[in-house]
C-alpha positions in Angstrom: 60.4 51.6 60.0 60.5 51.1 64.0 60.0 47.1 64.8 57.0 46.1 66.6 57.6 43.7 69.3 54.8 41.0 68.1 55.9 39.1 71.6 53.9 42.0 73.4 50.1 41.8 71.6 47.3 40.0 71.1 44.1 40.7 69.0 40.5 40.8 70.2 37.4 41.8 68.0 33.9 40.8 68.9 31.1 40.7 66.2 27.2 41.9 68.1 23.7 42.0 67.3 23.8 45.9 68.1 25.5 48.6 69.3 24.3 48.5 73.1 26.2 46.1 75.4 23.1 46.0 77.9 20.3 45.4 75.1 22.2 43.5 72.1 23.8 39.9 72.2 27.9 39.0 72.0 27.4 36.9 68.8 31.8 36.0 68.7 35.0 35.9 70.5 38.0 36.2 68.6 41.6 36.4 69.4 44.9 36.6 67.9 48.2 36.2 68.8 50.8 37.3 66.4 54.0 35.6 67.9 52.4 32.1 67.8 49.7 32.9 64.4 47.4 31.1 67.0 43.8 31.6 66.3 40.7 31.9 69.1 37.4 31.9 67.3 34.2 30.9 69.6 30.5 31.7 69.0 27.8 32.4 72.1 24.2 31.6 72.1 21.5 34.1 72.2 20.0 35.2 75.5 19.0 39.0 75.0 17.5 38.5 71.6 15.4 35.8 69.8 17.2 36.3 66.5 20.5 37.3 64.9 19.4 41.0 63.6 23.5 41.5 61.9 23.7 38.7 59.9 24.2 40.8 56.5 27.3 42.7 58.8 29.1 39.4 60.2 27.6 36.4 58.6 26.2 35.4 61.1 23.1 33.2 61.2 20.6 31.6 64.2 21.4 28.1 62.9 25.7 29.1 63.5 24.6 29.4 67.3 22.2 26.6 67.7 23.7 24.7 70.8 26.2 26.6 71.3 26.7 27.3 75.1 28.3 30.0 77.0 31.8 30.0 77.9 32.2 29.3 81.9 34.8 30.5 84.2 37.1 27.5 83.5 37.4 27.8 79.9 38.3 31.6 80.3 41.0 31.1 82.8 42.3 28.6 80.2 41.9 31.5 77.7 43.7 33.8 79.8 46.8 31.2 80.3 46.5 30.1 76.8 46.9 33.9 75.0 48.5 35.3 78.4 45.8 37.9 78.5 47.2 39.4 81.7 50.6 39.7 80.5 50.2 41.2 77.2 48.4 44.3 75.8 44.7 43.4 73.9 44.6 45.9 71.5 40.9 46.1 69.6 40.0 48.8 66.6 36.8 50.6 68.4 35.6 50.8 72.7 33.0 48.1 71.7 35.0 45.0 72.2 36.1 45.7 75.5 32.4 46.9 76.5 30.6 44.0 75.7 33.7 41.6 76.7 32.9 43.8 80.4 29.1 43.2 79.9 29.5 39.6 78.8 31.6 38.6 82.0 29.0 40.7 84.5 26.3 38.8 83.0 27.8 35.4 83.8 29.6 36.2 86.6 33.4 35.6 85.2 36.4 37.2 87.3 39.3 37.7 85.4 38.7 40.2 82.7 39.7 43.4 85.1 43.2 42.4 84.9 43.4 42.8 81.1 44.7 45.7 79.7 43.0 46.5 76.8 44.6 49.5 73.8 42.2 51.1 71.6 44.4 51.9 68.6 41.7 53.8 66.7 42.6 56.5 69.4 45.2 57.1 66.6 43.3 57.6 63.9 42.2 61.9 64.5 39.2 62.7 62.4 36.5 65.0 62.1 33.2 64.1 64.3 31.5 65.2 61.1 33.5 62.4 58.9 30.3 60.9 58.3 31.2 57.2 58.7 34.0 57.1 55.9 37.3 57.1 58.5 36.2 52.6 58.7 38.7 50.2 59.4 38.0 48.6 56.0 38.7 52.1 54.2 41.9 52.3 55.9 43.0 48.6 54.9 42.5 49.7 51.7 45.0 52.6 51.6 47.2 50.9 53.3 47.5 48.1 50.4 46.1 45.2 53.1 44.5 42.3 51.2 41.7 40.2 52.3 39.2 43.3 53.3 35.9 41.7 53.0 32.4 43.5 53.2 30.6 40.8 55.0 32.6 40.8 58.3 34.1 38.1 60.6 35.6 38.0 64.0 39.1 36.1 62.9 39.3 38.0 59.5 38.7 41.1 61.9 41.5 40.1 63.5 44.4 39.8 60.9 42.9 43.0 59.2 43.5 45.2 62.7 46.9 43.5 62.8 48.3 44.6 60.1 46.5 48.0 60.2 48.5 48.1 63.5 51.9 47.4 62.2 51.3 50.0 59.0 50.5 52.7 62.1 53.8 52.0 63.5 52.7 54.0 66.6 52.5 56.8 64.3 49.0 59.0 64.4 47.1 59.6 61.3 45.1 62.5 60.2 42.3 62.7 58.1 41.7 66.2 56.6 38.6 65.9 54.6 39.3 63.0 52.9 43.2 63.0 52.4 45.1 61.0 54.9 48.1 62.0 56.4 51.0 60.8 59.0 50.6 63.0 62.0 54.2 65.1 63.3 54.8 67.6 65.1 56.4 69.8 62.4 52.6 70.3 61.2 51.1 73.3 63.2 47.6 72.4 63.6 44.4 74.3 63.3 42.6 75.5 65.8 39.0 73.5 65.0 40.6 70.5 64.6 41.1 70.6 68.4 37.7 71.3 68.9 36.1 68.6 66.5 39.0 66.1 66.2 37.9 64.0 69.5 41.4 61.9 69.0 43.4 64.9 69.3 43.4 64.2 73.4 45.6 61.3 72.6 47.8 62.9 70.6 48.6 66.0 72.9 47.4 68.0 75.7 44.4 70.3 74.9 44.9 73.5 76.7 42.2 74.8 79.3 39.9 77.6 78.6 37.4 79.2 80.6 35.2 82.1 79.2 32.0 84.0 80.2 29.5 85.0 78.1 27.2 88.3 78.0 24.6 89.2 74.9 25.3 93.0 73.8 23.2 93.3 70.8 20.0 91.5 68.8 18.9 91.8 65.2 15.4 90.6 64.6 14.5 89.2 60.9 11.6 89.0 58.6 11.4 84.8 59.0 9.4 84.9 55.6 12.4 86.5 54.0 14.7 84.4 54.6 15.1 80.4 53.9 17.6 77.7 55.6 18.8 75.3 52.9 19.5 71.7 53.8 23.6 72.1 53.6 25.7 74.6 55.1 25.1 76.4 52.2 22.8 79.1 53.8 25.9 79.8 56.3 28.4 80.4 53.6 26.0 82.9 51.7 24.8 84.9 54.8 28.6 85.2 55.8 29.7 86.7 52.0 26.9 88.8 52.2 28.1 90.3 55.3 31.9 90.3 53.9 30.4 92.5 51.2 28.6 95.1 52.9 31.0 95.2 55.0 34.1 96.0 52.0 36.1 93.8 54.1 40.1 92.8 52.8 40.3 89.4 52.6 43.9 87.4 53.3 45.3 84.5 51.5 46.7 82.3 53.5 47.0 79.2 51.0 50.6 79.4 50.4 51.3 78.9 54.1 48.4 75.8 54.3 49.8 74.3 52.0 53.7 73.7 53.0 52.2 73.4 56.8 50.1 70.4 54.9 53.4 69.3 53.5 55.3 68.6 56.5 53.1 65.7 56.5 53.2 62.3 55.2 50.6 61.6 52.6 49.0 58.0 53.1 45.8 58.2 50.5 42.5 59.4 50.1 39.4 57.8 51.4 35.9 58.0 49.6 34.1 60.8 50.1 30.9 60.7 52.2 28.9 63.7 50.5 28.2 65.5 47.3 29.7 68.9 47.2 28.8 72.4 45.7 31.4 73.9 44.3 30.6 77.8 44.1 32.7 81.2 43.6 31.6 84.5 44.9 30.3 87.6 43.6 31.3 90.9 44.4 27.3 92.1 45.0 27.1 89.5 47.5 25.6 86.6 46.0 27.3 83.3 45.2 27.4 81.2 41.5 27.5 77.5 41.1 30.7 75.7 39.3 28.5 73.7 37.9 25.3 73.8 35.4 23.4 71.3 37.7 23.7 73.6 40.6 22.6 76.9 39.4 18.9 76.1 40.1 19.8 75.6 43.5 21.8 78.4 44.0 19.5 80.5 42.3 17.3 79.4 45.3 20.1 80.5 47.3 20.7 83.9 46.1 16.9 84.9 46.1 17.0 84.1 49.7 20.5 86.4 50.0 18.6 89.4 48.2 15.6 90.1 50.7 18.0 89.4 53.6 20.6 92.4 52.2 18.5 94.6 53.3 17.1 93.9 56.5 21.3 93.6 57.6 22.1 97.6 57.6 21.6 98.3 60.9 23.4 95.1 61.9 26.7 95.9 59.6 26.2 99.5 60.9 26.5 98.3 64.3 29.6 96.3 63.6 31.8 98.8 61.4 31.3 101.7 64.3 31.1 99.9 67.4 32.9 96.6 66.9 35.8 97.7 64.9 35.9 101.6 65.1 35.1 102.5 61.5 38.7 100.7 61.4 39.2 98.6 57.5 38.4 95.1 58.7 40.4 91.9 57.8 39.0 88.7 56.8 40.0 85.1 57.7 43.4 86.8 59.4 46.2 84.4 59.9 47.1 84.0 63.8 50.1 81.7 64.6 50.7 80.6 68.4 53.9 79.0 67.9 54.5 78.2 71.6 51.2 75.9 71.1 51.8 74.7 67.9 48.5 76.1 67.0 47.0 78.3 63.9 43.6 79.9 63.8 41.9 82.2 60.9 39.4 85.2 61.9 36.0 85.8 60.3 36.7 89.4 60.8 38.7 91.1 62.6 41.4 94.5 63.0 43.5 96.2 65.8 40.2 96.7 67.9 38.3 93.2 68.3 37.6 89.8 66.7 34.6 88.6 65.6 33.8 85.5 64.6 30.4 84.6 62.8 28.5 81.5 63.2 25.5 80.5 61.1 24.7 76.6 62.7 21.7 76.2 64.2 22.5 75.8 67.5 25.7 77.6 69.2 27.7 76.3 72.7 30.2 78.5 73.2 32.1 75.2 75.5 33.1 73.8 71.8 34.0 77.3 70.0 35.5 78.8 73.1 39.4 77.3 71.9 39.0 78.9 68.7 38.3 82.4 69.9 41.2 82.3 72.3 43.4 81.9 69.9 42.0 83.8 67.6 41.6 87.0 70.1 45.3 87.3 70.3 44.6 89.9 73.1 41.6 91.7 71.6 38.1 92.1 72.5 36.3 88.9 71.2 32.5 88.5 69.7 30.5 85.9 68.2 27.6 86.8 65.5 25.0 84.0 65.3 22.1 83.6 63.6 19.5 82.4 65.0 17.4 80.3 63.0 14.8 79.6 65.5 13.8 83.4 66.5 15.2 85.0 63.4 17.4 87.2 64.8 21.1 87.8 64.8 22.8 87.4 68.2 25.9 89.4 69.0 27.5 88.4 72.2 31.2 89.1 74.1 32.9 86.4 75.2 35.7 87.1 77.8 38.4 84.8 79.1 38.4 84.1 82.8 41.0 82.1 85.0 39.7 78.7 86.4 38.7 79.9 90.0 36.8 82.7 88.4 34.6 79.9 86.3 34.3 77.7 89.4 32.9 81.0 91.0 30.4 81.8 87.8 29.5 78.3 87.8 28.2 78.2 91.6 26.7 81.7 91.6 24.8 79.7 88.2 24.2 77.1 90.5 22.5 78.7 93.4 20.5 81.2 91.0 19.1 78.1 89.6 18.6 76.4 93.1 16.7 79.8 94.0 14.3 80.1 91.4 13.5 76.4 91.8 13.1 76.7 95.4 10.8 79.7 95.1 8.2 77.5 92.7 7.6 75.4 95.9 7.1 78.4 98.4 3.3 78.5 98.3 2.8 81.7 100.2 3.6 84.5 97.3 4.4 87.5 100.0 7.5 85.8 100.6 10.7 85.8 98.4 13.4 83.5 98.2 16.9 85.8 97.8 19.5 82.3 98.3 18.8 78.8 98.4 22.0 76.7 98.0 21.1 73.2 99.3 19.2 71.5 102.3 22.6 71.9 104.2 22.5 75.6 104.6 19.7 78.2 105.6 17.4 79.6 103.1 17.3 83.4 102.7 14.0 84.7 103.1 12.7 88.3 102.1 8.7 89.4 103.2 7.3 91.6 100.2 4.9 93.1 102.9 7.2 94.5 105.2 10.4 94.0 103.6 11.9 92.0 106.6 14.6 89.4 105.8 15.7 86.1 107.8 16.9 82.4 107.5 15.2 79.8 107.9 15.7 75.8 107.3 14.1 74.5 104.6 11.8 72.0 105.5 10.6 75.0 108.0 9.8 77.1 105.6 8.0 74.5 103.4 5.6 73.6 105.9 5.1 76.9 107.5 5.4 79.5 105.1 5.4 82.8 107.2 7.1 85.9 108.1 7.7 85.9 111.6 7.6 89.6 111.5 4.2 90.2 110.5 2.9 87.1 112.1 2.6 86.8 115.6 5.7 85.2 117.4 5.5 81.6 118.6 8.0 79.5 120.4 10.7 77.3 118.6 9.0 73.7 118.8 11.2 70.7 120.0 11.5 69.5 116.1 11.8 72.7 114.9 15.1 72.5 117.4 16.6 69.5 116.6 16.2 70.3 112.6 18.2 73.9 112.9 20.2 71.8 114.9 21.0 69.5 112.6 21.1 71.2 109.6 23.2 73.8 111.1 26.4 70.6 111.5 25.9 70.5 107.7 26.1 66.8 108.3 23.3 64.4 107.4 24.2 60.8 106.7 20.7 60.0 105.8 19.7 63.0 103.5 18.1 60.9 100.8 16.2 59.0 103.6 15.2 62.3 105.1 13.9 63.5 101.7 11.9 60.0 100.9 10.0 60.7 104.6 9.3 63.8 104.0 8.2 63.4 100.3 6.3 60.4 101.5 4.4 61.9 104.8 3.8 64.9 102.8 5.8 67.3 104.8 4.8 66.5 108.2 7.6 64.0 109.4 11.1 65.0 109.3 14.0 62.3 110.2 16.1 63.8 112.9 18.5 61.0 113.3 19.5 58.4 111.3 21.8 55.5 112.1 20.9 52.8 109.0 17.6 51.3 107.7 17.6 48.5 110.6 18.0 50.7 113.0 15.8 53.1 115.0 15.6 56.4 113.7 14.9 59.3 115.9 11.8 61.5 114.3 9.9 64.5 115.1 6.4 65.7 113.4 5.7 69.1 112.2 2.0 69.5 113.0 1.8 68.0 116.6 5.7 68.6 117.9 5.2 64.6 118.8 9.1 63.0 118.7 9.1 59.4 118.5 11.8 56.5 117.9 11.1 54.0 115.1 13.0 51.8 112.9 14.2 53.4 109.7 13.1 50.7 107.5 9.5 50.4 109.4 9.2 53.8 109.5 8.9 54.0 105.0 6.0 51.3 105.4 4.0 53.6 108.4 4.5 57.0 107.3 2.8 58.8 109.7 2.4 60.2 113.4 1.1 57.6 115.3 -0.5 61.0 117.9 -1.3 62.4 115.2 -3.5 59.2 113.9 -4.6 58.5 117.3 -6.3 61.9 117.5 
């Protein structure tokens, strides 16, 4: 085992009355250093909250903070000298003792805590985002053989507890793979969703970039009163064996090879599971049977929902033999290996001619599957197949891999298309279309359904007179109308979110043509009367108007 140098630590754990550093109370301080077994343990008044609400959590009670004051700038410089919290790493089990340490000090006004260097360790603990709450600190104590894990919670206990969790770690990352522990190496070739939805894996290695469009090629509309979504992902495993079946796919085994890539790891324990599971088998007709007598009413339930969907899928598993895979024999759960990533991934279905990869959740973002089909492609044309429960409809869509500048490109043409239709909602004359609105920096792109002429114009122009200077009769550029084009046409405009709250404010008839700060006089121009005036900025917010204009 690799020593720990005890000389360079110290312990922190707060106890809260929430989760919310803004909203919920610091309740405790504690701290511990390991090279000295010298103890910090300090309780804080309330002054967010009238009462203690996680008293069965820490022990906590409204009487234990009766009196107690807050901790001033003096004591936590002493604090700092004391457990030389500037020198040494603070390492805390969880983000929420630095956060409300950072909220606490705001609050008050204490200086200091900016220079500490504060170590997460639970970044080492990789788990599912679906564990469902079982990966706890306590749970781990346990497998680890640490006494003294107690279910009502205290700051100093806390403490000892995270210490000797942190020495068991010896820098090494853990792995939870349903409920089974393990030591993390790099002998262990990992699978591709666990870099999707194992958030800790970013501290354990760099997660390679992957950019991807998107385009919809086919739909499949279903009877919705033929088919029923059960409460666990039951209704996804069902849906995807019936599709196996019609589809006479070969399925490969791959659990020889899982199980010695599982075995390069150390095993630590098992935690308690979190859920209930079904254990079924499948049948060759499609449907699914429980392992158990309790379950067969339920997946009775199941089945009957399977039936009336069979036969509203042929078009749908036409579709994909002859134009997804070629009338090719298709593969199930395929073994890919990337050995230069260290990285395995399994197919839904695939052969020689394209992947795809079916998806039954309720709602789909390709950002958090896109990893998995990359690797999983190999080189082939991808698809995804999901279901959507909301429309009743299965939802084939291609999903192509793109370099980075082509994404930055997709993402701004996204951008502007979105900017466009927006602006086009505000044009209130409907003869005229908007073709490109980026932002209030460049000219708008203008197109006349009457006579089909296109121009550019600014925007705040185009608001307030919405014309086509083609079919209307020509008039000469006003003074204001000047110094806008003018303006916008630097691309510069210090005081843009001023310009917006005068022109919001005086209804589109002022716009700001120079601005210089809010105590000093802003140059400004009015849209009706061509009157340009001088006013200070901040006066200007107060008297939103044209003072011709009023006179008149």
């Amino acid at each position: 085992m690799e020593s720990i140098d005890i000389n360079k630590y110290v312990v922190l754990d707060v106890e809260t009355n929430g989760l919310n550093s803004t909203y919920d109370d610091l309740l405790s301080i504690s701290i511990y250093d390991p090279s000295t077994n010298k103890m910090y343990n300090r309780f804080l008044p309330l002054e967010l909250n009238k009462y203690v609400f996680t008293t069965d959590i820490n022990g906590i009670t409204d009487e234990m903070l009766d009196n107690k004051e807050h901790i001033t700038q003096e004591e936590f410089d002493k604090l700092i000298d004391d457990f030389k919290l500037h020198e040494k790493t603070i390492f805390t089990y969880g983000r929420i003792d630095k956060t409300f340490i950072n909220a606490y000090c705001k609050r008050h006004k204490i200086s200091g805590v900016n220079k500490m260097n504060f170590y997460n360790f639970k970044h080492q603990i990789i788990s599912s985002s679906f564990s469902s709450g079982n990966v706890t600190k306590d749970n781990l104590c346990r497998i680890f053989g640490i006494d003294n894990v107690q279910d009502v919670h205290s700051g100093a206990n806390d403490c000892l507890l995270e210490w000797e969790l942190f020495k068991k770690l010896n820098n090494n990352y853990l792995i939870v793979t349903g409920t089974n522990v393990f030591e993390l190496n790099d002998k262990y070739i990992v699978p591709v969703s666990y870099l999707q939805t194992y958030n800790n894996f970013k501290y354990y290695r760099d997660i390679p970039k992957v950019f991807i469009k998107t385009k919809t090629v086919r739909k499949f509309e279903i009877n919705k009163k033929k088919i029923t979504r059960f409460d666990t992902n039951i209704s996804g495993i069902s849906i995807e064996h019936l599709i196996n079946t019609m589809l006479d796919v070969t399925e490969i085994n791959s659990l020889d090879f899982e199980l010695k890539n599982k075995n390069n790891m150390k095993f630590i324990g098992s935690l308690p599971s979190p859920f209930n599971e079904i254990p079924i088998t499948f049948n060759s007709d499609g449907t699914i049977s429980s392992v158990y007598k309790r379950d067969e009413e339920y997946i009775e339930s199941v089945n009957k929902s399977t039936r009336q969907l069979q036969t509203q899928l042929n078009p749908l598993i036409e579709y994909i033999r002859t134009k997804i895979f070629n009338n090719d024999s298709i593969l199930s759960q395929e073994l890919i290996i990337d050995k230069e990533s260290n990285v395995f991934s399994k197919c839904d279905l695939s052969n020689s001619n394209a992947v795809l990869e079916i998806k039954t959740n309720y709602s789909l973002d390709f950002e958090k599957i896109k990893l998995q089909l990359y690797y999983e492609s190999n080189g082939r044309p991808t698809y995804v197949l999901h279901f959507d429960w909301k429309n009743s409809e299965f939802v084939i869509t291609k999903v192509d891999f793109i370099s980075e500048d082509d994404y930055k490109e997709k993402k701004s043409k996204e951008r502007i298309e979105k900017n466009t239709k927006l602006f086009q909602q505000k044009i209130v004359n409907q003869d005229i279309m908007v073709l490109e609105y980026i932002n209030t920096f460049y000219p708008v792109r203008l197109k006349c359904k009457k006579c089909n002429h296109e121009w550019e114009s600014n925007y705040r122009t185009i608001l307030n007179n919405p014309i086509c200077p083609n079919c209307s009769p020509k008039k000469e550029v006003s003074i204001v109308e000047k110094k806008i084009m003018a303006k916008e046409k630097s691309k510069i405009d210090y005081g843009k979110r001023f310009s917006e709250k005068v022109f919001k404010k005086s209804n589109g008839s002022i716009a700001v043509l120079k601005y210089y700060g809010s105590k000093s006089n802003a140059e400004v121009g009015c849209l009706n009367c061509n009157n340009v005036w001088k006013i200070r900025a901040d006066h200007l917010l107060e008297r939103c108007y044209c003072p011709k204009c009023k006179n008149k």
